[in-house]
N, C-alpha and C positions, 0 to 999 in steps of 0.2 A: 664506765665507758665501754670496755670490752662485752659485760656484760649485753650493754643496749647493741652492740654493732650484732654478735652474736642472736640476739631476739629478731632482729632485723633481716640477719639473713637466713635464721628460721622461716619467717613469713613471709622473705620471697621464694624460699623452697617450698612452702607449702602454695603460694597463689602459684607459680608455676606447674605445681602437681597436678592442682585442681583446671590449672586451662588444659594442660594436655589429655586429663578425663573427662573434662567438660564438663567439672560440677564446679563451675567458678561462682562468683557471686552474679554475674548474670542469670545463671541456668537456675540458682536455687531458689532466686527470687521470683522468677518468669511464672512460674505456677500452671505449667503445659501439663501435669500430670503425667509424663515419662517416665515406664521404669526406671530402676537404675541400671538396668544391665542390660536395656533394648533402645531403640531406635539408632537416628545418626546423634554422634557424639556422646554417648554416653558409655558407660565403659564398657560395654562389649561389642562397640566398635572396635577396628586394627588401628584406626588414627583418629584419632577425635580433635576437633576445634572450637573454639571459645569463637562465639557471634560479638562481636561489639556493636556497637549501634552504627546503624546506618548502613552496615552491611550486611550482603546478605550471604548465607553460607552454602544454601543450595544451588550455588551459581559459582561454587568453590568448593568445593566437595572430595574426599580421596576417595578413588575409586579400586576397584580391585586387580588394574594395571597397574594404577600410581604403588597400590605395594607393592606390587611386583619387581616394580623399580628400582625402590627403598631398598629390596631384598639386593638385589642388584649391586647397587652403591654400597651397601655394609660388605658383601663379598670384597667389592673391587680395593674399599679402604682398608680391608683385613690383608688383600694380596700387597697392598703400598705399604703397609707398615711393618709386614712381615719383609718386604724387600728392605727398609729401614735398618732396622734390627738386624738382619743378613750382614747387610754393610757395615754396621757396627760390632757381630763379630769378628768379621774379617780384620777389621780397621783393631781388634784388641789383639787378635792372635799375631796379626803380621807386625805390630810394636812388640809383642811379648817375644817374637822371634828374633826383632833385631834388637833388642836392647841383650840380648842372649848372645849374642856375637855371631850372630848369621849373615853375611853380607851376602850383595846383591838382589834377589829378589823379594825381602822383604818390604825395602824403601820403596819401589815403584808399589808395592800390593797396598804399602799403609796409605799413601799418598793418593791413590785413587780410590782405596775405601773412603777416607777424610774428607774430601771431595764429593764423593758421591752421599755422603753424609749431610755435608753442607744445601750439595744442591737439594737432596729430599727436602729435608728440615725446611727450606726455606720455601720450597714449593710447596709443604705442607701447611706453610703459616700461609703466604696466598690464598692458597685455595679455601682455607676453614675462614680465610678472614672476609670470604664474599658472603660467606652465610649466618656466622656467629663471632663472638670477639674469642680469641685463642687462648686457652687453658683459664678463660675467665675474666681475663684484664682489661681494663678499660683504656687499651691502646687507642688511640686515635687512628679515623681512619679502616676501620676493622666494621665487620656486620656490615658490610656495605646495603647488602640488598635489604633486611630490617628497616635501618635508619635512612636510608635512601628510595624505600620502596612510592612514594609519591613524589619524589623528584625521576626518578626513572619513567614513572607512569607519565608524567606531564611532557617528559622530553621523547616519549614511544610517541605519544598522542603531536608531539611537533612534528616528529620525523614521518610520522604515514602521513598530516597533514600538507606537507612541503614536500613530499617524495613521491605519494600515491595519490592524494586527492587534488591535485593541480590540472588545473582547464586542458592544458597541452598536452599532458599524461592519459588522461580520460579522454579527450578526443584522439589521439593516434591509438589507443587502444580499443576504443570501440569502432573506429576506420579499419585497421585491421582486422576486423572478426568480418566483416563484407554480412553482416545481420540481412541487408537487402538479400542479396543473391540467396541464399540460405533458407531465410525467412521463406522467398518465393517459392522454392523448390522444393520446403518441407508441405505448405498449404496446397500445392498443384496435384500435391496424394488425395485421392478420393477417402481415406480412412483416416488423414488428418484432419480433413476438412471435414469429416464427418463428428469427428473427438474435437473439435473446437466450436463448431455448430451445437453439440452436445452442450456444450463446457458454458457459451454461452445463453442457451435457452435456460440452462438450470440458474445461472444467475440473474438472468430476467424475470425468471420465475417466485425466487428467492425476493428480489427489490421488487414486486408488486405484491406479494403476499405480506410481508414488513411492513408496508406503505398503510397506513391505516384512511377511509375510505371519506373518511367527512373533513380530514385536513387535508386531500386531495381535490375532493369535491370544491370546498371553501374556497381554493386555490383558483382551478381551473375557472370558478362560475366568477371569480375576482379577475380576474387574467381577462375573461371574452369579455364581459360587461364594459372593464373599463376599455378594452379595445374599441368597442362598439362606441361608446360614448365619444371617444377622441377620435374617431373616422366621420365628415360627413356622406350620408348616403345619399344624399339630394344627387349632387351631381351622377354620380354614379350610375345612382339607376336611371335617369338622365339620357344618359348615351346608350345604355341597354336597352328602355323602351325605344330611343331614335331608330335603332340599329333592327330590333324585331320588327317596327310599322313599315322601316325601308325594306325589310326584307319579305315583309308580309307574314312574319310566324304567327301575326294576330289572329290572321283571319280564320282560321280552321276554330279559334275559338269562341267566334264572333260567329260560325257557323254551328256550332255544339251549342250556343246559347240560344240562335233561336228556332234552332229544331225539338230543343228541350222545352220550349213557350210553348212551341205552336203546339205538340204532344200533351201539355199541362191545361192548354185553352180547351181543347178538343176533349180531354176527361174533365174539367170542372168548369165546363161553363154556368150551370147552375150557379156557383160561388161567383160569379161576373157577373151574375143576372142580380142575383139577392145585393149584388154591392151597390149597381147602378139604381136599382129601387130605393134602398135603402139610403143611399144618397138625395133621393129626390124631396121636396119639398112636400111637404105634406096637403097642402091644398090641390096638387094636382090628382086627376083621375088615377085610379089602380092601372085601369086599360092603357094610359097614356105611358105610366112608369114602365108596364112588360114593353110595349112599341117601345119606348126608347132605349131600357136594358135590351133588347136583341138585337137593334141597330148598332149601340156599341161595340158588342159581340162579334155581330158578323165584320166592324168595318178594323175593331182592332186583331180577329183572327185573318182577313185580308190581309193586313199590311204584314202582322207577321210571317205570314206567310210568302208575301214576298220577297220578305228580307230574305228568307231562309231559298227562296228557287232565284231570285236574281242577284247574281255577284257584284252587277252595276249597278244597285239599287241605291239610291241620292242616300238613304237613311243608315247605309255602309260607308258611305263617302264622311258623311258628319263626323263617324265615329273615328275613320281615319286623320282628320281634322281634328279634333278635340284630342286623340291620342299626341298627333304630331307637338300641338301647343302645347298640351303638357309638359310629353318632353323638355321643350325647349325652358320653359317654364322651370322645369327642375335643375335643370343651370344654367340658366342664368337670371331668373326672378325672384331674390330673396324673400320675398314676402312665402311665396312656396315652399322655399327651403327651411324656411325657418319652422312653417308649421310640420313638414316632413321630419324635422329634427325634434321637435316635439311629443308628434304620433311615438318616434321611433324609442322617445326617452318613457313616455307611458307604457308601451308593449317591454322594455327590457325592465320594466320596475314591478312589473304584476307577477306578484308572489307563481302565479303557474310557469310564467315564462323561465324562472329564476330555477325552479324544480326540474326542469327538463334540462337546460343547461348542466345542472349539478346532475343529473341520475346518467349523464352520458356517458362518464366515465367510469358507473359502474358497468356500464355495456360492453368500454371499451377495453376494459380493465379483463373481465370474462372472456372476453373474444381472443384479446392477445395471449391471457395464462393456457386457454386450451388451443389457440393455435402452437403453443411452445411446448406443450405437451405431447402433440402428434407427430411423429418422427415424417409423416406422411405430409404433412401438412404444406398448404402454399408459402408460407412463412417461410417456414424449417429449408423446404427444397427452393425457394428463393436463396436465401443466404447462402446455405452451400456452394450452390452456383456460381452467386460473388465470390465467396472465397478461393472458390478455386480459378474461377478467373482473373482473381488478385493475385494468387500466386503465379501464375503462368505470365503473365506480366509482368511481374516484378523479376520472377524467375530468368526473362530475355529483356526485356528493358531497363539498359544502365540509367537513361536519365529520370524512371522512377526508382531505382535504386538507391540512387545519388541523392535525391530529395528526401525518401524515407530517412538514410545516413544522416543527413545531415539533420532532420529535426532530433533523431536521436541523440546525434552527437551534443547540439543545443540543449535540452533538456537536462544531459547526465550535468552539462557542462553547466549547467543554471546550479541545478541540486549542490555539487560540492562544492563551486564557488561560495554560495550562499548562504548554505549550513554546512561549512566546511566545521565550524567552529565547535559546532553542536556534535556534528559526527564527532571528532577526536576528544572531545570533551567525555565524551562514553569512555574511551579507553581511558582517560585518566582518571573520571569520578571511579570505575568500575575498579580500580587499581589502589585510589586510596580508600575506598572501600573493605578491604582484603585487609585479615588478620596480620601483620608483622610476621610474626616467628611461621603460623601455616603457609604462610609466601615462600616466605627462603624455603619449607620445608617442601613444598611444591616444585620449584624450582630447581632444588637441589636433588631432586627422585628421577626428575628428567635428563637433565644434565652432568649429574654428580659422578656417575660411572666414567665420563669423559674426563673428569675433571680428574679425576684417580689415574688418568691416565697419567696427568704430565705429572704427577709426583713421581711416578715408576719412571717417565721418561727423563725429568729433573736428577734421579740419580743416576742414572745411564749415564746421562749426558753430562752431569758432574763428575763420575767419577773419570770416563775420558781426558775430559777435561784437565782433570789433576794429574793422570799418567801423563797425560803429553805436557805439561808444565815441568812436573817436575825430571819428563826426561830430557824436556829441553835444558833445563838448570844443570843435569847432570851431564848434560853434552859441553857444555860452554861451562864447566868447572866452578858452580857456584856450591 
């Protein structure tokens, strides 16, 4: 039995050796190919840590403060325990005086060493029992932070949850920052609005370079189709052609049409002559088909021509008429509209139409990346502009201030309401995460010089303590 207890606690002196060189059996089996006396955690490291699963060590790390620390805390526990020991000779010399038959101040000197003894001692077992169990025992109660280190992480992760991420907390804290006023007053600088202008082109610049060009294209030429398909244009253009015939914007082009005939008559009448012939029946004379191809000629270069010198010409009037009907035609005559929705579903289905659609936004894609390029550019010195005329408004107007405020204040107040859960859950996965014994030892490099303190101050104040006891006892004759 002894034996085995013995073997037992060989092997946890050795697995503890090996976590704090960090050749435990994780490290030896991990097969990282690490010296043995370089990187983090191996032994020529100052503190090395044993990784357990699921956590991670470079997110817990000592650093070359943290020993500084350590260095710190072993002074401070050498000055406590030296003060221990002080008190403890005292507390043998001043017994050894009066049991010698010295009266008077030996009783108060031993009474407040024994005291001051007590108080150490006891402040020592305190303090060592928040970080490991004392002289080894498996006291109850003791290694607080070890054995308790994911119950504290979960109750850290309650208290910011209920203390710092609550709706009421985060809106009166973001209400007092006045973000409005601030905001405006930073962007009304010509040099900030220029570093935000900056700030923003480069990320415009960034998200359409990223943006890959045929699953944009795909998109965009998806997007206007189906738009197009689900609008009718009957009516529409309906009330456009109404609105151009009542306005007359037709006519200038009813005039370009037949000033370009009458120019077209006038170089190819020949190709009217050969047509009117060539139309004619074959049993009539040659001589009879030129007489009547040049009467055609002359009496259809006539009319065009007067279309084109009189404005009141009946054969303008027609075409105002047949426009007007149209119009009306296009909404309200479905037989029209139906076939206009038709036309309009053939031109959006023809492979070209589909191609110029989709190559538009490599146009537009060019135009915006080198407008955001030129510091000069309409873009660039547009935005600026706003910006700083957003700031200089914001800058004097409370009641856009008070708007900006308040979506802020909504938003924060959305986020920790909602993933409040998720936030503190960080501090507690990240906590039970973290080595045991590296915690405390963590922990204890921070704090631990303070903690040195109330054992120096435990026997101070103990041994007080015991002089005024025991000279109360000796005033009242006990």
């Amino acid at each position: 039995m002894r034996t085995g207890r013995r073997g037992r606690w060989a092997r946890g002196r050795v697995e503890r050796m090996e976590r704090i060189e960090g050749t435990g059996p994780d490290e030896r089996s991990a097969g990282t190919g690490a010296p043995p006396g370089g990187g983090a955690g191996g032994r020529g490291s100052p503190v090395a840590g044993v990784r357990r699963p699921g956590a991670s060590l470079a997110s817990f790390a000592y650093t070359a403060a943290d020993e500084e620390k350590r260095r710190g805390v072993r002074r401070m526990k050498t000055t406590a325990t030296g003060l221990l020991l002080l008190v403890a000779l005292v507390y043998v010399l001043a017994t050894w005086a009066k049991n010698e038959g010295v009266s008077g101040w030996p009783g108060f000197v031993a009474a407040a060493a024994e005291a001051g003894m007590v108080g150490a001692l006891a402040d020592w077992f305190a303090v060592t029992a928040l970080f490991k169990r004392p002289l080894g025992l498996p006291i109850p109660h003791t290694a607080i932070i070890p054995t308790k280190k994911d119950q504290l992480g979960a109750s850290l992760g309650s208290f910011v949850g209920e203390n710092f991420l609550s709706g009421d907390v985060v809106r009166d804290r973001i209400h007092s920052l006045a973000i409005g006023g601030r905001l405006g007053a930073w962007l009304a600088e010509p040099e900030h609005a220029d570093r935000v202008t900056a700030e923003l082109s480069t990320a415009l610049r960034g998200a359409l370079t990223v943006l890959r060009d045929s699953d944009v294209q795909a998109v965009v030429g998806e997007a206007i189709t189906r738009r197009a398909n689900a609008a009718e244009v009957g009516p529409g253009l309906g009330k456009m052609l109404e609105k151009v015939v009542a306005d007359g914007g037709h006519r200038k082009v009813v005039d370009l049409v037949c000033a370009r005939a009458h120019d077209w008559l006038v170089e190819h009448n020949d190709l009217v002559m050969d047509a009117v012939q060539g139309g004619a029946p074959g049993w009539t004379p040659r001589f009879v088909d030129k007489r009547v191809g040049e009467r055609v000629y002359k009496e259809l270069l006539r009319f065009v021509t007067e279309m084109r010198d009189m404005p009141g010409h009946p054969a303008r009037g027609s075409i105002d008429t047949f426009l007007t009907d149209f119009a009306a035609d296009l909404q309200t005559d479905s037989e029209t509209r139906a076939r206009v929705e038709r036309l309009k579903s053939e031109i959006l289905g023809r492979g070209e139409v589909q191609d110029v659609i989709a190559s538009a936004w490599s146009s537009v894609r060019q135009m915006v990346i080198a407008a955001a390029e030129d510091e000069r550019s309409e873009l660039r010195l547009r935005a600026r502009a706003s910006l700083m005329a957003l700031g200089a408004r914001l800058a004097t107007d409370g009641r856009l201030q008070a708007k900006l405020e308040g979506w802020l204040e909504d938003a924060a107040v959305y986020v920790v309401t909602t993933y409040r859960a998720e936030i503190t859950s960080l501090i507690s996965d990240t906590v039970a995460g973290w080595d045991a014994d590296q915690t405390s030892k963590k922990i204890e490099a921070h704090i631990g010089r303070d903690l040195q303190f109330i054992r120096i101050n435990g026997t101070v104040v103990g041994a007080l303590a015991g002089l005024l006891i025991y000279s109360v006892s000796r005033a009242f004759g006990a």
